[in-house]
C-alpha positions as CSV (number, residue, x, y, z in Angstrom):
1,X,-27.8,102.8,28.8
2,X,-26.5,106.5,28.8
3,X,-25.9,108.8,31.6
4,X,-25.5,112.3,31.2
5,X,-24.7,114.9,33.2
6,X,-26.3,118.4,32.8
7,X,-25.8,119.9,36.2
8,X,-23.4,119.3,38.9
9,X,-22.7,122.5,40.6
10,X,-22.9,121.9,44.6
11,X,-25.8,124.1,46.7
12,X,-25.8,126.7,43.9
13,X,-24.9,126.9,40.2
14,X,-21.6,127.3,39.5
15,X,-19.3,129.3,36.6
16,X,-19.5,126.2,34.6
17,X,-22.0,124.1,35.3
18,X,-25.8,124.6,36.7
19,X,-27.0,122.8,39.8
20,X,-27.9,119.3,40.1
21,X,-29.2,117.4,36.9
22,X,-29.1,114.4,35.3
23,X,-30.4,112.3,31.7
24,X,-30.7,108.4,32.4
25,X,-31.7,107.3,28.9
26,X,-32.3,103.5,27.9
27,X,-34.0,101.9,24.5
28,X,-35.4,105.4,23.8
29,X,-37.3,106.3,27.5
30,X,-35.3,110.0,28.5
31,X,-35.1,110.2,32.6
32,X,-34.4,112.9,34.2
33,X,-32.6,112.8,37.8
34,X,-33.3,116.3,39.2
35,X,-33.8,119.6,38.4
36,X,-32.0,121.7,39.8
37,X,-31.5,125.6,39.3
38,X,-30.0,126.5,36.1
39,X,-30.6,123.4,34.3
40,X,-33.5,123.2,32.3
41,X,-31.3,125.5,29.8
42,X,-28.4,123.2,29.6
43,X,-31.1,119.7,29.3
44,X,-31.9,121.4,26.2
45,X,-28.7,120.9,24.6
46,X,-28.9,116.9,24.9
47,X,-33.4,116.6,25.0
48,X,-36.0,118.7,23.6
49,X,-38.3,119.6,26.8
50,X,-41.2,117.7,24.9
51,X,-39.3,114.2,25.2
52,X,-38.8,113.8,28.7
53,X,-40.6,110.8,30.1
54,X,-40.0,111.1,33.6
55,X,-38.4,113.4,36.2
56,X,-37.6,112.0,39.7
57,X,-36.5,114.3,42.8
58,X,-34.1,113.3,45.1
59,X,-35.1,115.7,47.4
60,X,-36.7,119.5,47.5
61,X,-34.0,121.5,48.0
62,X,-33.9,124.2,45.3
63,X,-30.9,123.1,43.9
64,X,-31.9,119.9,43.2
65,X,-35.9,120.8,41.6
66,X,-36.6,124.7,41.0
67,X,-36.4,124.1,37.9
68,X,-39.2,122.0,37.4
69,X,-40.6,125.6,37.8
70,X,-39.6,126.6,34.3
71,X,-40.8,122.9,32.5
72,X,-44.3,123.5,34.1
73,X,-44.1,126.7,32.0
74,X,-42.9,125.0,28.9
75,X,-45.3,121.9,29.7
76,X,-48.7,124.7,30.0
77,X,-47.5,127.6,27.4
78,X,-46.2,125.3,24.6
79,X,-47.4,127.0,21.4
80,X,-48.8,124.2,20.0
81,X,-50.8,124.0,23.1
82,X,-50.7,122.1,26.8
83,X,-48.8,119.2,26.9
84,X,-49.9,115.8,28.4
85,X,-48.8,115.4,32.1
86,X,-45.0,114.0,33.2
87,X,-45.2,111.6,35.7
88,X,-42.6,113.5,38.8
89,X,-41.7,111.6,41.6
90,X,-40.7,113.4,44.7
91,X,-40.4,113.2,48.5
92,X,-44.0,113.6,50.5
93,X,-45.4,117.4,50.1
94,X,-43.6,118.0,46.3
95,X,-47.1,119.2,44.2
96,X,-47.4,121.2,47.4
97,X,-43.9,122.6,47.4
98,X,-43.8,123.0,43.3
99,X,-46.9,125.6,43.7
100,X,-45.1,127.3,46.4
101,X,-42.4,128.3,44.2
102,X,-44.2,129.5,41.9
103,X,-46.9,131.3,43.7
104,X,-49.6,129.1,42.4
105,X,-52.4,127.7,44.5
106,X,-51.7,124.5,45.9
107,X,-54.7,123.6,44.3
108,X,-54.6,122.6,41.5
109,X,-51.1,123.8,41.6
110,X,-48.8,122.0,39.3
111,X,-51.4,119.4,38.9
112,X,-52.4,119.7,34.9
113,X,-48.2,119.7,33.7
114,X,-47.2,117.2,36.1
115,X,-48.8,113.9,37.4
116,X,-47.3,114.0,40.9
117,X,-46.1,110.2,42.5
118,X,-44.8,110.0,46.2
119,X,-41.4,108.5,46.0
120,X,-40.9,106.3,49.1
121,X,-37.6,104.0,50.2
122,X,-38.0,100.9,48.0
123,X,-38.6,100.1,44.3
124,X,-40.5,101.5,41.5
125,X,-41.0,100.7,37.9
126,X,-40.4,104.0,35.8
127,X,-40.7,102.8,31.6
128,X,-38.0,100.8,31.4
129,X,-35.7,101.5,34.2
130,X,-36.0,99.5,37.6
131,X,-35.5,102.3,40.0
132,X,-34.9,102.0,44.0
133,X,-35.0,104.5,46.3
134,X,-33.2,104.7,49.7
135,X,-33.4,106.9,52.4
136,X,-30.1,108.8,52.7
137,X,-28.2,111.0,55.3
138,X,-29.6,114.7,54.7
139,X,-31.6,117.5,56.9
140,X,-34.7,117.4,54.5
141,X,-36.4,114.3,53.4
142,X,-33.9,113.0,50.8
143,X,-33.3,109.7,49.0
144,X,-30.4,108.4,46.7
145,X,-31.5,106.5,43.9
146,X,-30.7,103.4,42.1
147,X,-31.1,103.3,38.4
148,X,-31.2,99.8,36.0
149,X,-31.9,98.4,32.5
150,X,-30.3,96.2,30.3
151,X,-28.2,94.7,33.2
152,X,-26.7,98.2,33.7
153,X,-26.7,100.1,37.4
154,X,-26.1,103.5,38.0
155,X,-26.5,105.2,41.7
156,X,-27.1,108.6,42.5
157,X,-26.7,109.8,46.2
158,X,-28.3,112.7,46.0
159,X,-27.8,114.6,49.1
160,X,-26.3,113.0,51.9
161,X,-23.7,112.7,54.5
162,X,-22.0,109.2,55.4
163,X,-24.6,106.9,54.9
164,X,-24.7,103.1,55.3
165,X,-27.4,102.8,53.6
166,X,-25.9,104.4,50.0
167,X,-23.1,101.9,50.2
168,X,-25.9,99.2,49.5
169,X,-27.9,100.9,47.4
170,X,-24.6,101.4,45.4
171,X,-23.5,97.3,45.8
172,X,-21.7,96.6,42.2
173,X,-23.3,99.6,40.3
174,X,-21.5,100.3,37.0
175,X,-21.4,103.8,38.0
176,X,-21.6,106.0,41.5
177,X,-22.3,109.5,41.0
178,X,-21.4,110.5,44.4
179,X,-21.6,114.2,45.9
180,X,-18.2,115.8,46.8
181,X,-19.4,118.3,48.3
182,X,-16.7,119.1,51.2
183,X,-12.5,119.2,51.7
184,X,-11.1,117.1,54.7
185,X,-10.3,120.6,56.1
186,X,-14.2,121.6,55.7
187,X,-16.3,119.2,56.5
188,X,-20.1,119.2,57.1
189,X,-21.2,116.1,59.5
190,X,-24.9,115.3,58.8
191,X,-25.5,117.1,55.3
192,X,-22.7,116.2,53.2
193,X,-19.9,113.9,52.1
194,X,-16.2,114.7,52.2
195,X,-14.6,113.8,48.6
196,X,-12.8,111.1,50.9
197,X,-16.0,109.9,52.6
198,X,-17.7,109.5,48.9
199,X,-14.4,107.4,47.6
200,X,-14.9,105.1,50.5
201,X,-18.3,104.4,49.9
202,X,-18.2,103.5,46.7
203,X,-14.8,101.1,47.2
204,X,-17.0,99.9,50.0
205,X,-20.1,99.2,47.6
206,X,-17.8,97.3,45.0
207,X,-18.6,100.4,42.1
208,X,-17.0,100.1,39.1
209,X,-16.5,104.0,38.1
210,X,-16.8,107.0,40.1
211,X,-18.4,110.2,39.3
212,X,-17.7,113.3,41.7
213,X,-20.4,115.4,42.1
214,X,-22.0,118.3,43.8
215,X,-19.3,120.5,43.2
216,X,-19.2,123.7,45.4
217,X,-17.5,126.6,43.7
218,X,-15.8,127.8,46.2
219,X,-13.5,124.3,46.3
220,X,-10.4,123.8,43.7
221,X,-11.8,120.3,41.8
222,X,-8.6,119.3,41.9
223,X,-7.8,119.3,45.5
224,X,-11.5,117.4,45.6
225,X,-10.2,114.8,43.1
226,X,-6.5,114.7,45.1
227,X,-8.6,113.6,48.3
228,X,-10.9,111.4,47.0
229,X,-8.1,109.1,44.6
230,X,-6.4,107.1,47.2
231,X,-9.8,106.1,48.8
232,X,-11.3,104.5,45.6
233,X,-9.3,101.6,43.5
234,X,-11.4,101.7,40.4
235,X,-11.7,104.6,37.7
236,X,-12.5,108.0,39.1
237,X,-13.9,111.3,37.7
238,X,-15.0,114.8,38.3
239,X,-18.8,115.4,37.0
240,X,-18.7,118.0,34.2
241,X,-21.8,119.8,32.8
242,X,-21.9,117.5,29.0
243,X,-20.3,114.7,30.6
244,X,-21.6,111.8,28.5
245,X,-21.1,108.0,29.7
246,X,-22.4,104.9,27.5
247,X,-22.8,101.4,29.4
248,X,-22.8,99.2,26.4
């Protein structure tokens, strides 16, 4: 099982890195985690557009899934003609919001590039990976996610501020890739995690690793990283567009 990171720039694309994106690959099945703005040119760098199997959307902020504008273009256009659909799973109203944003009808919309699945608090089966969803701590509709094959976990918070409900989604996960999104000195109660908050959620959930995400551009990663280390015992990270991780 291999986790990439393509985007992790917080609420906007960043200097180094696009917004939120990530590659969950397993015995050959290519999952995308978001989409956010900026992206879909740096996925191309680890997958060609035509081998993604599955994109899921934790939530329908832009910078978490405008760019699932661009693959519907590169899913309809493709010069060697329309491609079959890839399955998207998204919060209620995503085929509706996708159109939107690209000044489509909502009807048919998106509806030839992409086969559209409501993603709902619970578990789904998506190729190999078992994949749960949980509602998380955000303004919109938002969900983190739970990702597993070959006896492998890695959680994704998505969006969210603390949040009971991530700490057991995230019970004994190889991996958290928790959002970072605020300093101590800034914080944003009901949207997003402190560095600190996400530490102690994943020490409280047993994690094995922790990935820093959600980066905000205006924040030095280093005082993030300084304010998350004493919450979190285990190994501990900053996300980094190209960060590759193997769970062997």
């Amino acid at each position: 099982m291999r986790l990439t990171v393509i985007g992790c720039a917080g609420s906007f694309p960043g200097p180094d890195s696009p917004a939120s994106c990530y590659l969950v690959e397993y015995d050959g099945f290519r999952l995308v985690l978001d989409l956010g703005n900026g992206a879909l040119g740096a996925l191309q760098r680890h997958v060609a557009l035509t081998d993604i199997d599955a994109v899921v959307l934790s939530h329908l902020h832009a910078d978490h899934c405008l760019d699932l504008c661009g693959l519907y273009v590169a899913q309809r256009y493709h010069p060697d003609g329309p491609r079959e659909p890839i399955p998207v799973w998204g919060p209620s109203g995503t085929a509706q919001r996708m159109a939107r944003a690209y000044d489509l009808a909502e009807e048919p919309g998106m509806s030839g590039q992409f086969d559209f699945r409501d993603l709902v608090a619970g578990e789904h089966r998506i190729g190999p990976f078992h994949v749960t969803a949980a509602r998380v701590n955000h303004p919109v509709e938002a969900y983190g996610l739970r990702v597993e094959a070959g006896g492998h976990a890695v959680v994704y918070s998505g969006d969210t501020a603390e949040c009971p409900a991530l700490i057991e989604l995230a019970r004994d996960a190889d991996v958290a890739v928790f959002e970072a999104s605020c300093l101590e000195s800034q914080p944003a109660p009901g949207v997003h995690l402190t560095a600190r908050q996400a530490a102690q959620h994943a020490q409280d959930a047993g994690a094995g690793m922790l990935v820093l995400t959600h980066l905000v551009a205006w924040n030095d990663p280093q005082a993030t990283l300084a304010e998350a280390r004493p919450a979190f015992e285990g190994e501990i990270m900053l996300a980094a567009s190209g960060l590759v991780i193997d769970m062997a």
